[in-house]
N, C-alpha and C positions, 0 to 999 in steps of 0.2 A: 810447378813453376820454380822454387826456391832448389828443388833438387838438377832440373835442368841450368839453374844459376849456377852451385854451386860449383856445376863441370866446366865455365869458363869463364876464367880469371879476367878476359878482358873485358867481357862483359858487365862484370862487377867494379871495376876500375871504370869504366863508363857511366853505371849507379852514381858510384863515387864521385868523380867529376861533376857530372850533372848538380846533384845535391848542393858540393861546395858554390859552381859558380850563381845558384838560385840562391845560397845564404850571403854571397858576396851583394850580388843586385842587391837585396834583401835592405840590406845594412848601406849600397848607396843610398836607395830611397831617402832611407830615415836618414840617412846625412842629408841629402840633397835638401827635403822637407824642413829640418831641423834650421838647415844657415840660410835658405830663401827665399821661403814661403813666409810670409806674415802671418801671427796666429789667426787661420781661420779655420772652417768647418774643409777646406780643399785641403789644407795643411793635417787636418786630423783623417782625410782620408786618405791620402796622399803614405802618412805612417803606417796606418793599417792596412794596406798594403804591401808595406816597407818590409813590416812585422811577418804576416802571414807567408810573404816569400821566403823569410830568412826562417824561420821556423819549420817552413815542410820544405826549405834547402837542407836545413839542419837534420831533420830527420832522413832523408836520404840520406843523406853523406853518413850518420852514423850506422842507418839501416849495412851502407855497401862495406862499411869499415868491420861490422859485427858478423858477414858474409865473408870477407876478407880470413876473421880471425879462424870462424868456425872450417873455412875451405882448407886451412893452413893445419889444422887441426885433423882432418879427416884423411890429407895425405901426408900428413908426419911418418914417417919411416918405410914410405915406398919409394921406388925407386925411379926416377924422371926416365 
């Protein structure tokens, strides 16, 4: 799978994407939760959801970025 990744670039730029706009939601949650939810048990679950989306956003986005460097790396000095 990783070696059929690594033959196209748009597809990993798609990873990529993906990843950031699940860390972006991620981080509205925990905004949203933060300024106007009353402290409750809805509010701490509300975060942990926040959390966990920006987290395996995060980890995509840096999966497609260390796919990104290594693909960049495997056609260094061929020829387009």
């Amino acid at each position: 799978m990783i070696k059929t990744l690594l033959n196209d670039t748009r597809k990993i730029l798609k990873l990529y994407g993906l990843g950031a706009i699940l860390f972006f939601i991620g981080v509205g949650f925990m905004q949203w939760a933060d300024g106007l939810l009353p402290p409750s048990l809805q509010q701490e679950l509300v975060m942990l959801l926040g959390l966990s989306l920006a987290v395996v956003g995060f980890s995509t986005a840096m999966l497609g970025q260390c796919l990104l460097i290594v693909q960049r790396f495997k056609n260094m000095g061929k020829k387009p």
